[in-house]
N, C-alpha and C positions, 0 to 999 in steps of 0.2 A: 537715810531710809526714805523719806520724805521728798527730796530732790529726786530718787531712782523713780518714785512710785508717778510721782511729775513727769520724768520722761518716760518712763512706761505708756501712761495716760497719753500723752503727745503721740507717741507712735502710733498706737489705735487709731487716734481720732485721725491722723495725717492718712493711714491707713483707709480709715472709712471714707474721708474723703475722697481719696482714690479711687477708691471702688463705685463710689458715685460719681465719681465722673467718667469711668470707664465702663461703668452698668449700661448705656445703651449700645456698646459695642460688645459688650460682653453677649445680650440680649439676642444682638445681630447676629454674633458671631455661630450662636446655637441654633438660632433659627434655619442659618443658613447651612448648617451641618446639617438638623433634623430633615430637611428639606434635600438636599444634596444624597442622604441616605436610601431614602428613601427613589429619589431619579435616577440611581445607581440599582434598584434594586429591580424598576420599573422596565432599566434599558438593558439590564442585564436577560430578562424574563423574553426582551423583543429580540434580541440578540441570539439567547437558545433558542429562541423558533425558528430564526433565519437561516442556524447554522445547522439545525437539522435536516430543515427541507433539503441546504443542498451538499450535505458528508452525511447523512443515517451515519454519522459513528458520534456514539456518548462518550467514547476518552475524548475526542477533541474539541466536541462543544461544553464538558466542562474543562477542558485546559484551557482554551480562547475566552471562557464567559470568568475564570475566575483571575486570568490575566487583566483582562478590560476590569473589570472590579478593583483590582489592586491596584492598579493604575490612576484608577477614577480615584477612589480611596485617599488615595496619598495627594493628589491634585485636592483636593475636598482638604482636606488638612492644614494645608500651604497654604489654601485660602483662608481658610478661618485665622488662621495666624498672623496672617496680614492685617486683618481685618483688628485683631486685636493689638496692632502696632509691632508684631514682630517681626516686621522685614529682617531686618540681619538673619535671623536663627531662621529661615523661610531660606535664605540665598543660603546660609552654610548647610543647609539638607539637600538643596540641589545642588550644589558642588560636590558634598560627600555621596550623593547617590550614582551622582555619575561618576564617579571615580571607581567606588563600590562596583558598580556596571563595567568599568570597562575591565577592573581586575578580576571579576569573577568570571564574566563572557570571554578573557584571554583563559586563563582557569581552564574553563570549561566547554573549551573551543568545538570539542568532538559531540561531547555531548549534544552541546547549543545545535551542532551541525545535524545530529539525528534528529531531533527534535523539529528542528526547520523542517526536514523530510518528509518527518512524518504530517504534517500540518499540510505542505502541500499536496503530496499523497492523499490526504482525506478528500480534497477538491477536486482533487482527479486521479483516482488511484487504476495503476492498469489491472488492475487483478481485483476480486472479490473474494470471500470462505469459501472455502473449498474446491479452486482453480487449483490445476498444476503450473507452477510454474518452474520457470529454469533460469537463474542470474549466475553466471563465474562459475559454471561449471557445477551447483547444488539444485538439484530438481528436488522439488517436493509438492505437496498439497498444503496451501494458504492454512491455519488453522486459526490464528489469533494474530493483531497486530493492534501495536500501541504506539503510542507516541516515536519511541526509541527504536522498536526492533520491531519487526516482524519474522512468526516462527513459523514455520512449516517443518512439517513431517514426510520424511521422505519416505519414497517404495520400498526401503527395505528396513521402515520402522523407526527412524533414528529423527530425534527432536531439532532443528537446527535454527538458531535464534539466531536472523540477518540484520545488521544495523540498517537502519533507513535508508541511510547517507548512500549507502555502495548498493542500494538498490534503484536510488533515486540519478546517480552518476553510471550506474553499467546498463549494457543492452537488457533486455528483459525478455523472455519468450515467454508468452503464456498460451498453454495447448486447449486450453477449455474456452477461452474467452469468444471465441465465435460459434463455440459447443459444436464444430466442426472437424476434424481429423483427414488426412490424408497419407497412409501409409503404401509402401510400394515394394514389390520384392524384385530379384532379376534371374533369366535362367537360361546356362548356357547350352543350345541345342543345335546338335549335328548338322551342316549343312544337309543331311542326304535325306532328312524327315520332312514330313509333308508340311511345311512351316503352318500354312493357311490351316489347315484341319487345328494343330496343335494351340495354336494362339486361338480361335474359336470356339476349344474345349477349353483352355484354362479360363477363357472371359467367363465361361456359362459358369463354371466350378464356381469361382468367385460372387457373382451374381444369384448362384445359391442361397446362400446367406442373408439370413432377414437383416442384418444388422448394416450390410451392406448399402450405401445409398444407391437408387436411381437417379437422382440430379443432385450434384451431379455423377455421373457417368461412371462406371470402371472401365478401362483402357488398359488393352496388349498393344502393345507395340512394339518394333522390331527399335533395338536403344543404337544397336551397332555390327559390324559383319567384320572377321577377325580372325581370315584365312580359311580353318572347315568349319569354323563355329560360328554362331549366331545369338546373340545375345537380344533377349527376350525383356522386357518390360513390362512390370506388371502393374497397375496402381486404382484404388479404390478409395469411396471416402465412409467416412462415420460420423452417427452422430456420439458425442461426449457426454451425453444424457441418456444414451442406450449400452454403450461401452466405456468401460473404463480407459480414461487414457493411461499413457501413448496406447493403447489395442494392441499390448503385446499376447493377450487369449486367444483374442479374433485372428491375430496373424499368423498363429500357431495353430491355428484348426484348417486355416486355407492352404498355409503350406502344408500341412497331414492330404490333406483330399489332394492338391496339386503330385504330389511326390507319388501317394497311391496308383493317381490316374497316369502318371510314368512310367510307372514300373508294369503297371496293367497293360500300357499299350506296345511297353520293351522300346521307350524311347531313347535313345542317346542321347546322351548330357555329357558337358565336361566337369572335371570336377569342381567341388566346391559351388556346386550349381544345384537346387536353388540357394541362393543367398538374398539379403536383405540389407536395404539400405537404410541408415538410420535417420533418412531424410525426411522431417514430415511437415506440414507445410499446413498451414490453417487460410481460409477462405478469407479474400482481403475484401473489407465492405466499399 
């Protein structure tokens, strides 16, 4: 009993000595945590202001401010550990993180890739709330977008949640982004009508319309000539801040007053005339 309680005592005291000799780096080691925590907390703080001024989006300045953190975090850690002599378990955390890293980033390849997306997207995203846009054939209006996906709601109601990725890799049309519009209809009419009167009636018909731009311009013009007929060109523009895009209202009120003022004047058309094109074209800066 006497012999254990001996070596019990020994342990202790071997103990205590140990700790006194590792009490300045122990001391260190906190210090330089407490300190570290705290520059992490400082540079995280300079960090969200930079990334606000240049994305205005709160999902990605705190996804970029709590990555940098973790980051920092785990560096801050590996150093204190050094510091208290444990290089080996310091090297086997970075070996096991990166390995961790590359099987979860294979894992999660699609994801990682939306996420990428949307990160770049915040720096420079082509679209803003409440733009219409058009990617792969899905038009809608912008309503929310995060990291992963971005959802817009289409014209005719329906929620559609886009991964980042196939917005960030396909063409993109966005009809509000220059809050400009350009729609155009065509009309096929009789060689034997007064061309020149007709194209000067439908310009004025169209320039009616307050919503109508004057600069630029709306334009008749003759598109093509196709044996007795003659194919009529119509085009106008809008703003996206006065009409809804695409101005499928507005182009159904000028073609009512177009069709009226034909039938008023018993002009010849062929059929299927007027028609529209679903061409529309926004003002390139």
């Amino acid at each position: 009993m006497e012999k254990e309680f001996v070596d019990f005592s020994s342990t202790i005291q071997h103990s205590w000595e140990n700790f006194l000799g590792q009490l300045p780096a122990i001391l260190l080691a906190i210090l330089v945590f407490i300190a570290g925590i705290f520059a992490i907390k400082l540079f995280s703080k300079v960090v969200t202001k930079f990334i606000d001024e240049k994305s205005k989006d709160s999902i990605v300045t705190d996804f970029l401010v709590n990555i940098v953190s973790f980051i920092l975090t785990i560096f801050l850690v590996i150093v204190c550990l050094g510091i208290l002599g444990y290089g080996n378990i310091t090297d086997k955390i970075l070996a096991g993180t990166a390995l961790t890293t590359f099987i979860v980033g294979f894992a999660l390849k699609d994801i990682g890739e939306n996420f990428l997306a949307g990160i770049l997207m915040a720096f420079r995203r082509p679209f803003r709330i409440g733009d219409l846009i058009e990617v792969q054939g899905m038009r809608g209006r912008v309503k929310k977008m995060s990291l992963r996906e971005t959802n817009i709601k289409t014209l005719d109601g329906k929620d559609v949640f886009i991964p980042n990725s196939i917005i960030l890799k396909n063409p993109l049309e966005n009809f509000t982004y220059n809050q400009l519009l350009r729609s155009e209809f065509f009309i096929n009419v009789d060689y034997s009508e007064d061309l020149e009167k007709v194209m000067k009636d439908i310009l004025h018909i169209i320039n009616s319309f307050e919503e109508v731009e004057k600069n630029p311009h709306a334009s008749v013009y003759v598109q093509e000539i196709d044996g007795e007929k003659i194919k009529l060109r119509g085009a106008y523009w809008f703003k996206t801040t006065d009409v809804n895009a695409p101005g499928n209202s507005l182009k159904s009120e000028i073609l009512f007053k177009v069709i009226h003022y034909i039938k008023k004047q018993d002009i010849q058309i062929e059929e299927n005339s007027p028609n529209s094109d679903d061409e529309r074209k926004t003002v390139k800066e």
